[in-house]
C-alpha positions in Angstrom: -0.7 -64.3 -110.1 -0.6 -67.7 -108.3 -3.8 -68.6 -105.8 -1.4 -68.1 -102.2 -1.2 -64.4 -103.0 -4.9 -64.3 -103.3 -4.8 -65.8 -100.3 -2.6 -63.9 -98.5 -4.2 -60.6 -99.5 -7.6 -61.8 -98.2 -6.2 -62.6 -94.6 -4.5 -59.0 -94.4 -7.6 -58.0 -95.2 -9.3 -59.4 -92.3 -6.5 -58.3 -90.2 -7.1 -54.7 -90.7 -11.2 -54.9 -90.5 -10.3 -56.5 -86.7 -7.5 -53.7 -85.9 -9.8 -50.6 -87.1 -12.6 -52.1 -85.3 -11.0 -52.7 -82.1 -9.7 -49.2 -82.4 -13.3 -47.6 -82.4 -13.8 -49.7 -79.5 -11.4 -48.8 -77.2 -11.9 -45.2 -76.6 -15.4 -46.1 -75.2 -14.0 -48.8 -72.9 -11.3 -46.5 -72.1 -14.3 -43.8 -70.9 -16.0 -46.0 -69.0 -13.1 -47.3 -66.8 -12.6 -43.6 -66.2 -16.2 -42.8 -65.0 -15.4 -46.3 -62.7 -13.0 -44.5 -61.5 -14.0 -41.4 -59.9 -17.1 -43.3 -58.8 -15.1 -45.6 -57.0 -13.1 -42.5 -55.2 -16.2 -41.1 -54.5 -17.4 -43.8 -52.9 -14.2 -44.1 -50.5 -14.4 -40.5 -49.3 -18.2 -41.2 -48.5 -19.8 -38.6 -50.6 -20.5 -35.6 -49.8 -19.7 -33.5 -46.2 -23.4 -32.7 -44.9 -23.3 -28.6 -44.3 -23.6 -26.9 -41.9 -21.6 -29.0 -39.9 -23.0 -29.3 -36.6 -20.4 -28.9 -33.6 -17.2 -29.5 -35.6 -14.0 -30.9 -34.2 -10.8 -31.5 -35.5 -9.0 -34.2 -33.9 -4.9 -35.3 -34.8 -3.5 -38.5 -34.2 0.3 -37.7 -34.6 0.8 -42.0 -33.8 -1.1 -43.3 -36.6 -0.8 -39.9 -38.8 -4.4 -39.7 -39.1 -6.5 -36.4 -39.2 -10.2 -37.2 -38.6 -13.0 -34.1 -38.6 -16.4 -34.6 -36.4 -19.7 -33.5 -36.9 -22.4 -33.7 -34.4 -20.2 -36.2 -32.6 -19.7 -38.7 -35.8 -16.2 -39.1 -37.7 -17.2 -37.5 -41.3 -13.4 -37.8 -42.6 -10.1 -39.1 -42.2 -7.5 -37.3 -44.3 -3.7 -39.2 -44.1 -1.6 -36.5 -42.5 2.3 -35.9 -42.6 3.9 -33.8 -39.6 7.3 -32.1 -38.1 10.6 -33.7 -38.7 10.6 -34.1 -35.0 7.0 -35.7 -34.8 7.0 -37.7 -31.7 7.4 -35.4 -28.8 5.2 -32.2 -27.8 6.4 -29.2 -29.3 8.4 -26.9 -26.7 10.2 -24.1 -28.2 11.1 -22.4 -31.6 12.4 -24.6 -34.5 12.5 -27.7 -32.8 10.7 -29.0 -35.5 7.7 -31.0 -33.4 4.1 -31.0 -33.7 2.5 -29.9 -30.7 0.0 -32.0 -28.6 -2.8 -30.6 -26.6 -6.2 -28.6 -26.9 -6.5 -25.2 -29.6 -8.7 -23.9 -31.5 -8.5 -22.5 -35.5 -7.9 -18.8 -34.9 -7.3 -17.7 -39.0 -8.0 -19.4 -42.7 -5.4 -18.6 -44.9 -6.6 -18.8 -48.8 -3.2 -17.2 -49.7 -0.7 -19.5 -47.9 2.5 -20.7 -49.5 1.3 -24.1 -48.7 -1.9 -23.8 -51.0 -4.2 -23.5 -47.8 -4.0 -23.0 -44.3 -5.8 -23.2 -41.1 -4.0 -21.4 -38.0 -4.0 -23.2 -35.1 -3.7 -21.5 -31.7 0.0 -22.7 -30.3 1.0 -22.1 -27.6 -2.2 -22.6 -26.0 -2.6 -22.4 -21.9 -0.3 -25.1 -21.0 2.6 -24.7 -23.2 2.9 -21.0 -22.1 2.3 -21.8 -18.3 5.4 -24.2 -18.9 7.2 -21.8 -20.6 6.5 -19.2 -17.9 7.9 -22.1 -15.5 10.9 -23.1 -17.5 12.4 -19.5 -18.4 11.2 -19.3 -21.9 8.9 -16.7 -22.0 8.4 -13.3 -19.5 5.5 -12.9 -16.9 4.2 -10.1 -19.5 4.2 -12.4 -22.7 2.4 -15.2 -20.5 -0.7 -12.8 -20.2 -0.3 -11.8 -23.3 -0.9 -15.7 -24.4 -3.4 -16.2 -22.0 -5.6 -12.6 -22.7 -5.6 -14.0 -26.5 -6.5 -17.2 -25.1 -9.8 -16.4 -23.6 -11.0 -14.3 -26.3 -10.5 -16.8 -29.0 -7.7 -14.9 -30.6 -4.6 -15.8 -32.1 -1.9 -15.8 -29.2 1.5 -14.6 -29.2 3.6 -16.0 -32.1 6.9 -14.4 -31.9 8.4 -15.9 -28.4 10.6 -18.4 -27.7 8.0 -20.9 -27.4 7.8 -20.5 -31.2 4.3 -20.5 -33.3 2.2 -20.3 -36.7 1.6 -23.9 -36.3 -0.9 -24.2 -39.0 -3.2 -27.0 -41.0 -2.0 -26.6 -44.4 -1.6 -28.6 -47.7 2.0 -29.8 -50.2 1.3 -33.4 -49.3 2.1 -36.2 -47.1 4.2 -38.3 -48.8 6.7 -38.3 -45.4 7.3 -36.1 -42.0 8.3 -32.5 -43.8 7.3 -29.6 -41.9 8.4 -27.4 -39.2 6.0 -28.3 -36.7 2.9 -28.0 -38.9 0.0 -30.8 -39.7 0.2 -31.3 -43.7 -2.5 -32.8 -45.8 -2.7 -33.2 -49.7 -3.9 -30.7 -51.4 -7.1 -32.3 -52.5 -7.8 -32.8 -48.5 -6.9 -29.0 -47.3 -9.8 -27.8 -49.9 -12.3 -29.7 -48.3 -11.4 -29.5 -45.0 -10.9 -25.6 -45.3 -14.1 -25.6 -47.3 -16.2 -26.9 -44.8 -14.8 -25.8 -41.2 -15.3 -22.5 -39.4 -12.9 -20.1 -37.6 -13.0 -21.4 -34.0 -13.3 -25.0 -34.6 -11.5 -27.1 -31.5 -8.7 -29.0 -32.1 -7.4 -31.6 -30.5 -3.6 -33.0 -31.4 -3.2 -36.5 -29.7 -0.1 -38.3 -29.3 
């Protein structure tokens, strides 16, 4: 055999000593860019919530799509948000598709909801059934109905024409989706269901 096969033979060698080595290398550089990872996600949603929370609020921004929970008066989340198809105006009646604005209250946590989790929120609240009253949508009986839930922190009336189960819930946020309801990703509905009691205010903002 001439001396360039000898040759030859020694530099495959080589080759394969670098290939198997770099291969028992990469799965611990490939474990360690995981564990960067998560501790980099963990850093953006600020560790963890502080419990009991202490005077919670719930407060919607349907403008900049933003959901942002309180405790003792300091923002401890902001989870992105997706809402009605009809998103800008306040909700007025059954299946008009918009998210509605104003002051309520979480009357029911759903663990069993289609949409992974849910929180219940308390549409129609005062206003929307004093303007429904007003405007022919509901009867005088159905208003105090509304408003007798109202004051006992109950769920109100769900079934009129002003519409309802406006709820909290997860399936994601990649666009504007639901039928009136405020939709977070599923990794943000367990928390925030987690960590938030029945009755907590919330506020939905334009």
């Amino acid at each position: 055999m001439n001396s360039s096969w000898f040759t030859n033979r020694r530099a495959f060698l080589r080759l394969l000593v670098v290939v198997l080595a770099a291969s028992l290398i990469r799965p611990a550089s490939i474990a360690s860019s995981a564990i960067d990872t998560k501790e980099l996600v963990q850093r953006d949603r600020g560790g963890a919530i502080a419990l009991p929370l202490v005077d919670p609020k719930i407060v919607v921004s349907k403008s900049n799509r933003t959901l942002r929970l309180y405790s003792a008066g300091r923002v401890v989340r902001r989870y992105r948000i997706a809402l009605g198809l009809s998103p800008v105006e306040d909700k007025v009646q059954a299946r008009d598709r918009r998210t509605p604005e104003g002051d309520f209250y979480i009357y029911i946590k759903n663990a069993h909801s289609q949409f992974y989790l849910s929180l219940g929120i308390s549409y129609p609240n005062q206003q929307h059934a004093e303007r429904g009253l007003r405007d022919g949508l509901i009867t005088r009986g159905q208003y105090e109905q509304i408003a007798g839930a109202l004051k006992k922190k109950r769920a109100p009336l769900q079934n009129t024409r002003l519409g309802g189960e406006i709820f909290i819930h997860g399936n994601g946020t990649q666009s504007d989706w639901t039928w009136g309801c405020v939709a977070l990703d599923d990794k943000d509905i367990r928390e925030l269901f987690d960590v938030v009691p029945v009755g907590t205010p919330v506020k939905i903002e334009h």
